[in-house]
N, CA, C and O atoms as a GROMACS GRO file, in nm:
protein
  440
    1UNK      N    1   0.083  -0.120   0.000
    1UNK     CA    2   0.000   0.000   0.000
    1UNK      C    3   0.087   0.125   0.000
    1UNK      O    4   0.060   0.223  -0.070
    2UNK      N    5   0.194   0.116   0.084
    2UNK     CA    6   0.306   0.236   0.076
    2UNK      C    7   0.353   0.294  -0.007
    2UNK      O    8   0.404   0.405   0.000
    3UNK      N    9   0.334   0.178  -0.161
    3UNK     CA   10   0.416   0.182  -0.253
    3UNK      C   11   0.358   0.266  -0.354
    3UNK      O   12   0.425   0.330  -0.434
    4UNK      N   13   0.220   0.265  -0.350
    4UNK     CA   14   0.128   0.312  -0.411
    4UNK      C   15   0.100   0.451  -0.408
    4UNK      O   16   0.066   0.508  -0.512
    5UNK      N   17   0.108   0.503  -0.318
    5UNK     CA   18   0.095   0.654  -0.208
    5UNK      C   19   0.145   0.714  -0.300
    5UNK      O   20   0.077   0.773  -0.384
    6UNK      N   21   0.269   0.710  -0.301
    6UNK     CA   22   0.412   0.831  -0.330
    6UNK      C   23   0.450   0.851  -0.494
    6UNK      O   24   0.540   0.924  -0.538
    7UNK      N   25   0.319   0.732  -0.604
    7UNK     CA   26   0.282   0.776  -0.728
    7UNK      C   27   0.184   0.841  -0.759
    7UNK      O   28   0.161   0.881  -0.873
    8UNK      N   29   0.097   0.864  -0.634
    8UNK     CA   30  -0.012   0.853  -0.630
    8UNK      C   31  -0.012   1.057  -0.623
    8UNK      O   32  -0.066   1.140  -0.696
    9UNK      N   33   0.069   1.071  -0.507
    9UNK     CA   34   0.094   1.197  -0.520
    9UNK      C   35   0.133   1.260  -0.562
    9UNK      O   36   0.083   1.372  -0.573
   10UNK      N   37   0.268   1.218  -0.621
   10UNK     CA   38   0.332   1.307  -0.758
   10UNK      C   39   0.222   1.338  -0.872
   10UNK      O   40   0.209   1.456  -0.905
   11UNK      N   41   0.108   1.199  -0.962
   11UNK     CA   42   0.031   1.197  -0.989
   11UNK      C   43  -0.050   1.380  -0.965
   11UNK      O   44  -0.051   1.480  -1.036
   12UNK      N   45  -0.101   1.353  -0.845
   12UNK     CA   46  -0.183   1.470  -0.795
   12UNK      C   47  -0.103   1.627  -0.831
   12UNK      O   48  -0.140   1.730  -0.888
   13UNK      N   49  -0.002   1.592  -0.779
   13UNK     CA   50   0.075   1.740  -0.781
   13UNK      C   51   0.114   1.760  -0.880
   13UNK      O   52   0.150   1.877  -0.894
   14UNK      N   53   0.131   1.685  -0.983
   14UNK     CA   54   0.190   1.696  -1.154
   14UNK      C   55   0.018   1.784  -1.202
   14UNK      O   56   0.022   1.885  -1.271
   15UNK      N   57  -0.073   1.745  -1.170
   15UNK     CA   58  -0.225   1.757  -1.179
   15UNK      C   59  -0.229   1.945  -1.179
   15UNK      O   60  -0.252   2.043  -1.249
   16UNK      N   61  -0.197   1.906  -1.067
   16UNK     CA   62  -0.229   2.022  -0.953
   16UNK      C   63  -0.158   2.165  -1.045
   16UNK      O   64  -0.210   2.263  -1.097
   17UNK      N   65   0.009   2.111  -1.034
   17UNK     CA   66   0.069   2.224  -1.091
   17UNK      C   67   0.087   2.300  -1.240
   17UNK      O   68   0.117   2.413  -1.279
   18UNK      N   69   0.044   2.149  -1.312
   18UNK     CA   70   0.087   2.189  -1.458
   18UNK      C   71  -0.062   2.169  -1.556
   18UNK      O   72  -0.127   2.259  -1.608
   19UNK      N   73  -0.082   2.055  -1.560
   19UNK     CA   74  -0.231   2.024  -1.610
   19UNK      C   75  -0.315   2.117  -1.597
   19UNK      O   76  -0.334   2.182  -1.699
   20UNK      N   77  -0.388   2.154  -1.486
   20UNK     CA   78  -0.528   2.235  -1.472
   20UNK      C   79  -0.547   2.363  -1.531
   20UNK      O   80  -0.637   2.416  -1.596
   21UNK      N   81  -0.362   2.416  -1.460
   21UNK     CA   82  -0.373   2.575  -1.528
   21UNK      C   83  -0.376   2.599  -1.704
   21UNK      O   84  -0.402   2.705  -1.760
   22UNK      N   85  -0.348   2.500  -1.753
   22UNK     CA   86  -0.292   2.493  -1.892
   22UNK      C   87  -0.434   2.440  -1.945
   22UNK      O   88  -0.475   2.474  -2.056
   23UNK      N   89  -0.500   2.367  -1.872
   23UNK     CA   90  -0.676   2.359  -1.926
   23UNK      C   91  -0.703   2.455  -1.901
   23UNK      O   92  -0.770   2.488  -1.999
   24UNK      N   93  -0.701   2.560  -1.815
   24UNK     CA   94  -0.786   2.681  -1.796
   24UNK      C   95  -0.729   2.768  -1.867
   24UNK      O   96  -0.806   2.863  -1.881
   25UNK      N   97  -0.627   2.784  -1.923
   25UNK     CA   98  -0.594   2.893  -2.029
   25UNK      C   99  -0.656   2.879  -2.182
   25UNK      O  100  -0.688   2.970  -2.258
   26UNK      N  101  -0.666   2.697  -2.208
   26UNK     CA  102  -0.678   2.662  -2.336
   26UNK      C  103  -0.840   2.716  -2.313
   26UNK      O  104  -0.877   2.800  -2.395
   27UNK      N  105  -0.926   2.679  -2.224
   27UNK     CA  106  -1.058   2.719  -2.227
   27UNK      C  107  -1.070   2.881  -2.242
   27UNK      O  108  -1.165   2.925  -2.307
   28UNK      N  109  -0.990   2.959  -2.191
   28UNK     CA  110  -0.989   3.074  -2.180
   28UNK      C  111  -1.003   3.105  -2.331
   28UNK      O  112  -1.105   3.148  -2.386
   29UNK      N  113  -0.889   3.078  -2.385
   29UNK     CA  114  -0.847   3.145  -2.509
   29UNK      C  115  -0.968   3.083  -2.639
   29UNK      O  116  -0.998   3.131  -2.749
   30UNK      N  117  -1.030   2.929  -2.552
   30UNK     CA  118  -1.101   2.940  -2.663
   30UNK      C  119  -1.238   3.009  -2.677
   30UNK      O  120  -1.306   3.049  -2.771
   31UNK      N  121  -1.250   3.007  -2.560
   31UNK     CA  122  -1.362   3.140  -2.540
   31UNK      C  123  -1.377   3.240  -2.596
   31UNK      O  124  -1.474   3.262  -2.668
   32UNK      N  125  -1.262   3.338  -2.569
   32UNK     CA  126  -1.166   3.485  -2.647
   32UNK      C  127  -1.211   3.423  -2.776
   32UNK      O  128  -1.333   3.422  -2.790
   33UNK      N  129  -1.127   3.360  -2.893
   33UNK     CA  130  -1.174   3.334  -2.982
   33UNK      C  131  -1.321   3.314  -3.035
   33UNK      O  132  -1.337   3.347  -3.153
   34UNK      N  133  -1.391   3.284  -2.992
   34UNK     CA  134  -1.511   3.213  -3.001
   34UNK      C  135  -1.582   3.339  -2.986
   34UNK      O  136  -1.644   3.363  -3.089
   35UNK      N  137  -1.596   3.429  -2.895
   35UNK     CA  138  -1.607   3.587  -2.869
   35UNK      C  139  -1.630   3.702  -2.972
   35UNK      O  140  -1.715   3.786  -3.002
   36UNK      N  141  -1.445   3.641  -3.028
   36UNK     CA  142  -1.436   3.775  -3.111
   36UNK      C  143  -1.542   3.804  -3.272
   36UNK      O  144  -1.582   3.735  -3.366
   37UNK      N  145  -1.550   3.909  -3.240
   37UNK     CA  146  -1.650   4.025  -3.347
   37UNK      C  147  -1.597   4.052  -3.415
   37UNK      O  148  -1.474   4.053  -3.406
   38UNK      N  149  -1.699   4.112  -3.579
   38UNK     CA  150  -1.594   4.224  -3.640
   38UNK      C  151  -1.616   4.391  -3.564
   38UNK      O  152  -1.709   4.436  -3.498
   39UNK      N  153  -1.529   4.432  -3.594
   39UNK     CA  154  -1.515   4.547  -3.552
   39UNK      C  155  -1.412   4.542  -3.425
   39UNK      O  156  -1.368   4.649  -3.385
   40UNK      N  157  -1.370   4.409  -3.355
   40UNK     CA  158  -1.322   4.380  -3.247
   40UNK      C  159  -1.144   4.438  -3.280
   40UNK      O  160  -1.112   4.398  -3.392
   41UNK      N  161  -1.042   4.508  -3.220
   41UNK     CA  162  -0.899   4.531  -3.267
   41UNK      C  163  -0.826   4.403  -3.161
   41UNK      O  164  -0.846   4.380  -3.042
   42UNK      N  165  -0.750   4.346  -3.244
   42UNK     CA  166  -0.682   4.281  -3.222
   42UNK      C  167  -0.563   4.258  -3.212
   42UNK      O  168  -0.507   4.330  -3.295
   43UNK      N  169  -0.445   4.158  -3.124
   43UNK     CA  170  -0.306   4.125  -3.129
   43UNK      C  171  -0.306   3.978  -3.224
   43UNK      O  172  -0.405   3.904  -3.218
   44UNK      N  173  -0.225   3.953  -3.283
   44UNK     CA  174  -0.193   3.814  -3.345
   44UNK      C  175  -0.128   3.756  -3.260
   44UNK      O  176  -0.093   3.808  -3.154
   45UNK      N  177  -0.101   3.625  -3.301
   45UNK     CA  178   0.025   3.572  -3.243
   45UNK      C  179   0.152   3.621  -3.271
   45UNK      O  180   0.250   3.631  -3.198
   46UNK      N  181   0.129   3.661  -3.430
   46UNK     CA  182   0.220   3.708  -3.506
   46UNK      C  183   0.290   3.829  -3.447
   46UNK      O  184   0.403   3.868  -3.474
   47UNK      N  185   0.224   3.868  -3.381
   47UNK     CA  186   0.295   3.992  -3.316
   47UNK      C  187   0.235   4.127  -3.401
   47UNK      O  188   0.282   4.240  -3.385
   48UNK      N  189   0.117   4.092  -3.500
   48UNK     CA  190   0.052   4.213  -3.595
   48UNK      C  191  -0.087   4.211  -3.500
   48UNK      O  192  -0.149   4.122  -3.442
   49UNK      N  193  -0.105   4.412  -3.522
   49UNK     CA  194  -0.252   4.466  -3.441
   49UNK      C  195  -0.310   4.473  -3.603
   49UNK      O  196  -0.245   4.497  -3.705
   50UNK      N  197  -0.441   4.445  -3.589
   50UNK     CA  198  -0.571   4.506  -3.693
   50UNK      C  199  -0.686   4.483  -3.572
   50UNK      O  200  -0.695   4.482  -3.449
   51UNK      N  201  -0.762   4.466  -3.683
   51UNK     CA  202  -0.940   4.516  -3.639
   51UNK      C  203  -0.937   4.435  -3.741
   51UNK      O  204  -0.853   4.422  -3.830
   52UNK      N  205  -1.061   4.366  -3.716
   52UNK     CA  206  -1.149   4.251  -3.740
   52UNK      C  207  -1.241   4.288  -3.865
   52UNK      O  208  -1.278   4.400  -3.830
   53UNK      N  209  -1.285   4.271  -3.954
   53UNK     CA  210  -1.372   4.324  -4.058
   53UNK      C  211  -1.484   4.238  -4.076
   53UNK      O  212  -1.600   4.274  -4.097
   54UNK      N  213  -1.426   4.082  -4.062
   54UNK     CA  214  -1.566   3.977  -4.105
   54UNK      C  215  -1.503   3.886  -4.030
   54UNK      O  216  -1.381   3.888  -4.012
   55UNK      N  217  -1.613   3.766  -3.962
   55UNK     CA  218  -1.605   3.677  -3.911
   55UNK      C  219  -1.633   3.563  -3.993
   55UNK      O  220  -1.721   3.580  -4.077
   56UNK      N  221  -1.582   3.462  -3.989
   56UNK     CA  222  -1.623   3.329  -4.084
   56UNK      C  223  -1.574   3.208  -3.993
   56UNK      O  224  -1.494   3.215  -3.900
   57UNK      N  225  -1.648   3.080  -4.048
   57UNK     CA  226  -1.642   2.970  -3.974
   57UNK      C  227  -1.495   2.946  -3.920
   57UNK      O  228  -1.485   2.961  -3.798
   58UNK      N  229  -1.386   2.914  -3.983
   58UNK     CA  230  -1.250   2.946  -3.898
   58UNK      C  231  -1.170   2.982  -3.957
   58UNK      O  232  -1.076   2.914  -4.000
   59UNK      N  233  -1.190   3.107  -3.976
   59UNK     CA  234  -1.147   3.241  -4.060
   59UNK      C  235  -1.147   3.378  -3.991
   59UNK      O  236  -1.232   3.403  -3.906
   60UNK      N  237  -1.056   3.465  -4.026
   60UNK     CA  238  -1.094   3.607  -4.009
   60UNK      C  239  -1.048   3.718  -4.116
   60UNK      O  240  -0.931   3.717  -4.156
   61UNK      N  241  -1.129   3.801  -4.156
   61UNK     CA  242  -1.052   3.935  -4.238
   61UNK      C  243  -1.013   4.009  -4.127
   61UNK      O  244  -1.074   4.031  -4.023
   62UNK      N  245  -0.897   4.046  -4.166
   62UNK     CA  246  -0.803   4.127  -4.036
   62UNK      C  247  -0.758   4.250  -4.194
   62UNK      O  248  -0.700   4.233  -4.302
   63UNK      N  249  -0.824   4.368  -4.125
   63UNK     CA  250  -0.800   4.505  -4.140
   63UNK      C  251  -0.674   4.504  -4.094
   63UNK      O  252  -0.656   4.465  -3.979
   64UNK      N  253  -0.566   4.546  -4.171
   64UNK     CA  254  -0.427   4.613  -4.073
   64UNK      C  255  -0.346   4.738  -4.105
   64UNK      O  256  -0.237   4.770  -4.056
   65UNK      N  257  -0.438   4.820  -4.218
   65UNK     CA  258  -0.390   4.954  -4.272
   65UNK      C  259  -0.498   4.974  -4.342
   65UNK      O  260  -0.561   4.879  -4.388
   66UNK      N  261  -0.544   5.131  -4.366
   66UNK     CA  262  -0.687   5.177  -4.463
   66UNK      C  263  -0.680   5.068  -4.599
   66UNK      O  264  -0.576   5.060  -4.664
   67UNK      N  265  -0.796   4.988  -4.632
   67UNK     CA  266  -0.779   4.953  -4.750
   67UNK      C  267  -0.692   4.809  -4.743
   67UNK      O  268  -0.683   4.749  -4.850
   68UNK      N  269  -0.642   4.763  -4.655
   68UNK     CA  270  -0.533   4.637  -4.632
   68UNK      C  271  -0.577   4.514  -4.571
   68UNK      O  272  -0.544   4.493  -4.454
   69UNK      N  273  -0.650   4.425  -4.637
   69UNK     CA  274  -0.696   4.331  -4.544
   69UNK      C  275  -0.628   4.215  -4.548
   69UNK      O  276  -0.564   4.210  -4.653
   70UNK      N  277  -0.611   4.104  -4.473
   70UNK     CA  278  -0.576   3.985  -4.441
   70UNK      C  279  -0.636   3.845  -4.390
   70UNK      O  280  -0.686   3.853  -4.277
   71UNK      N  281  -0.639   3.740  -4.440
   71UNK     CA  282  -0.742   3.627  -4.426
   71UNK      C  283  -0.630   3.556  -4.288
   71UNK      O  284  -0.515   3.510  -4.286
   72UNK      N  285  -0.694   3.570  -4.229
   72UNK     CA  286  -0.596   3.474  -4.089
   72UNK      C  287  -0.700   3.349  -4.045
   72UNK      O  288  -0.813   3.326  -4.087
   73UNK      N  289  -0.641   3.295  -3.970
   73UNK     CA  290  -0.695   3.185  -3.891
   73UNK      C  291  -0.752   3.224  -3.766
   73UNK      O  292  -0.675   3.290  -3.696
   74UNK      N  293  -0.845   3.205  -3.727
   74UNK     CA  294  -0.899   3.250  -3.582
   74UNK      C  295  -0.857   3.167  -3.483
   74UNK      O  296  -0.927   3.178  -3.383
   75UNK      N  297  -0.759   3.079  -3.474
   75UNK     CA  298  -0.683   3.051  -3.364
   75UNK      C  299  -0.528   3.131  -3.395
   75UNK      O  300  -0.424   3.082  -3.350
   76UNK      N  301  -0.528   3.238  -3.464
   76UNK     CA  302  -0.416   3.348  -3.478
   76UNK      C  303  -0.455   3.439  -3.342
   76UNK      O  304  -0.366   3.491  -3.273
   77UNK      N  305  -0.581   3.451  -3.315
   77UNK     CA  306  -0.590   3.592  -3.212
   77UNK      C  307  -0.550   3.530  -3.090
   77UNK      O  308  -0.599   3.432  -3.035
   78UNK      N  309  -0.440   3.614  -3.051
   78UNK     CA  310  -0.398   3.615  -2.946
   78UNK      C  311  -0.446   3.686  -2.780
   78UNK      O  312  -0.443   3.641  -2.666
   79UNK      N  313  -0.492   3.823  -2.842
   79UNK     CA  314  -0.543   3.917  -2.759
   79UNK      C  315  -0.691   3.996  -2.814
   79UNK      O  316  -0.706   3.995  -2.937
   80UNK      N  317  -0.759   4.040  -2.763
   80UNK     CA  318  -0.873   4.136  -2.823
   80UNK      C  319  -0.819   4.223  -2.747
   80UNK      O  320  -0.766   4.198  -2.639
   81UNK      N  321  -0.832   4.342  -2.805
   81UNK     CA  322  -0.788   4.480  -2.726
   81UNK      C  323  -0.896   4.602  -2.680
   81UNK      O  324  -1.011   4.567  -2.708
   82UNK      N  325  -0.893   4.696  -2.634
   82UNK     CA  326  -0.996   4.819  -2.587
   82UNK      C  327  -0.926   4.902  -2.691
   82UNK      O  328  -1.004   4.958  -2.769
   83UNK      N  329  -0.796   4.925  -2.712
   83UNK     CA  330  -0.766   5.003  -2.804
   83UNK      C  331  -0.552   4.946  -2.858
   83UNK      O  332  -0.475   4.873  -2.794
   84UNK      N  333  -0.528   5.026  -3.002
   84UNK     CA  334  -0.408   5.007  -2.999
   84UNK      C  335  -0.310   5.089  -2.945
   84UNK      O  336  -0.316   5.212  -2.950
   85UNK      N  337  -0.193   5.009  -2.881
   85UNK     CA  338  -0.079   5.117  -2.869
   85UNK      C  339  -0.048   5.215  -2.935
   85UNK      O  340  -0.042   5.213  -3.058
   86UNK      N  341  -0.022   5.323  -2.859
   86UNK     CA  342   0.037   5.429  -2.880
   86UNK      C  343   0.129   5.467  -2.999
   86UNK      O  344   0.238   5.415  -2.975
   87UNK      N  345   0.132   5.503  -3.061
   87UNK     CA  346   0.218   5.528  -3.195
   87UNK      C  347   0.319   5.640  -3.191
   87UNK      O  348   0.401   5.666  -3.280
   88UNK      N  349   0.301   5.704  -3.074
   88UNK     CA  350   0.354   5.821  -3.047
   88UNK      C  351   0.498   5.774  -2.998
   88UNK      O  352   0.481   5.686  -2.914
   89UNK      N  353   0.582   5.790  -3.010
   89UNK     CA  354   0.746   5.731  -2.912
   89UNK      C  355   0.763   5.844  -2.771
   89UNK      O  356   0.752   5.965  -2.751
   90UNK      N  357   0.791   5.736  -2.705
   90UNK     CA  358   0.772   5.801  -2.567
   90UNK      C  359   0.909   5.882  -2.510
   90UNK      O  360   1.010   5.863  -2.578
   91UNK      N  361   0.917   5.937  -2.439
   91UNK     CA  362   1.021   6.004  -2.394
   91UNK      C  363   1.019   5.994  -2.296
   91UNK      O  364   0.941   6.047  -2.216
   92UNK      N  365   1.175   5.869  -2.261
   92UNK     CA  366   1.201   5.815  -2.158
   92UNK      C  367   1.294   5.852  -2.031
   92UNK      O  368   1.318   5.786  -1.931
   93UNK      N  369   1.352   6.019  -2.081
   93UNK     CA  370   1.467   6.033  -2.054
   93UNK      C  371   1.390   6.187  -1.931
   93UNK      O  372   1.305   6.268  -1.968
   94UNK      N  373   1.441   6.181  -1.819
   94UNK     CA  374   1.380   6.278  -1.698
   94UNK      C  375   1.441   6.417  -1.766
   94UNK      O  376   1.534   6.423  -1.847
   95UNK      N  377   1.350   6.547  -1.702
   95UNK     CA  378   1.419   6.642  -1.743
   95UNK      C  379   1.623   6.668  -1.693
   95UNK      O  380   1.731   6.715  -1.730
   96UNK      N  381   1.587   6.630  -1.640
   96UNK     CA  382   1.733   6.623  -1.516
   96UNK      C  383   1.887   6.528  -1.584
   96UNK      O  384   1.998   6.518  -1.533
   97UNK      N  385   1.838   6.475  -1.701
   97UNK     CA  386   1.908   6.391  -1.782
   97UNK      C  387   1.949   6.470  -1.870
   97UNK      O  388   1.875   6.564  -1.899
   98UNK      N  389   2.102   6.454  -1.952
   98UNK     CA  390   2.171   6.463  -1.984
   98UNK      C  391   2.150   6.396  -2.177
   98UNK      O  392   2.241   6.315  -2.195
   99UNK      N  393   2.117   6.401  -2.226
   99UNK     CA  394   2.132   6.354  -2.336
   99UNK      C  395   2.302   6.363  -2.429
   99UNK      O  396   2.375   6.457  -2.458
  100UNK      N  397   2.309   6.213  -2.451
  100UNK     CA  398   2.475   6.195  -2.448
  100UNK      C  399   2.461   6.204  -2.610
  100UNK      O  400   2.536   6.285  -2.664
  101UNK      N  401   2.400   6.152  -2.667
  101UNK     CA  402   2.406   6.196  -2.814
  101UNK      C  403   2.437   6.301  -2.886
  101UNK      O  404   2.509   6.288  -2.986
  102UNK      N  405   2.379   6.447  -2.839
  102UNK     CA  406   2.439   6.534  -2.886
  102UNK      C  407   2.543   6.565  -2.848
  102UNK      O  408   2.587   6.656  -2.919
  103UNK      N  409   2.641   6.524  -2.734
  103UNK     CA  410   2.759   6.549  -2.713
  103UNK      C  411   2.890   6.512  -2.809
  103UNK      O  412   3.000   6.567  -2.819
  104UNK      N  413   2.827   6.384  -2.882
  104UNK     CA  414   2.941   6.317  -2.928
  104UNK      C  415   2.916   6.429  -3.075
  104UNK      O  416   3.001   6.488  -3.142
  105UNK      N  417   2.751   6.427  -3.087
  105UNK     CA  418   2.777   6.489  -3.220
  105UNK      C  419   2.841   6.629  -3.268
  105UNK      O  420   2.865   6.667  -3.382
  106UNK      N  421   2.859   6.683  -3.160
  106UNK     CA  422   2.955   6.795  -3.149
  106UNK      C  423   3.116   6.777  -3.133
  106UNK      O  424   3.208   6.859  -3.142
  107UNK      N  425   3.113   6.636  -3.107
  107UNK     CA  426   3.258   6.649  -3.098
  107UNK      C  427   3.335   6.579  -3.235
  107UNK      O  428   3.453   6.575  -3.267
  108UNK      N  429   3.207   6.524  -3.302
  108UNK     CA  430   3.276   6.445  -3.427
  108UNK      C  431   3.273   6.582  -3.551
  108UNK      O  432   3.337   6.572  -3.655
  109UNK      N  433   3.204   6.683  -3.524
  109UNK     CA  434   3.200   6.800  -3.590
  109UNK      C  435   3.300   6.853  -3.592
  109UNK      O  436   3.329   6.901  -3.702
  110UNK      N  437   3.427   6.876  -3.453
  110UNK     CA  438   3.515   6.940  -3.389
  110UNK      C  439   3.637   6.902  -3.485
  110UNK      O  440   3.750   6.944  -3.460
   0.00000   0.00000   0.00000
């Protein structure tokens, strides 16, 4: 009976740690999929944002520039979004910083 126990639990805890969460993501995502709309903006896997144009049995037109569409797979969507990133480039640098770039470029002028 002893012998039985200590497969018995690894069993459980293999369960516990790796299995369940990895069913609850696959359900997740197939949900998300199953969800998505047109009009919905989206992430790929691919690492490309559009918006959704038409839905089809397991298909999608993916808008990804005025006029630019794309036939993907609807297990491509990775994310549905509220909106896309920022396009703007951010400025990372405090006022209190030093920008070293123009230094050099004054000195390769010199």
């Amino acid at each position: 009976m002893g012998q039985l126990i200590l497969p018995l639990l690894l069993f459980v805890g293999m369960y516990m740690l790796l299995i369940r969460p990895q069913q609850k993501r696959l359900k997740e995502q197939q949900a998300l999929i199953a969800s998505a709309k047109a009009g919905d903006r989206i992430l790929m896997a691919s690492g490309i944002y559009g918006t959704i144009t038409e839905v089809l049995d397991v298909a999608i037109y993916v808008e990804l520039a005025d006029g630019f569409e794309i036939l993907a797979n609807r297990q491509s969507i990775q994310e549905v979004l509220d909106e896309f990133p920022s396009e703007e480039p951010q400025d990372t640098m405090d006022d209190g910083d030093v920008d070293e770039s123009e230094d050099d470029t004054e000195d390769a002028e010199a």
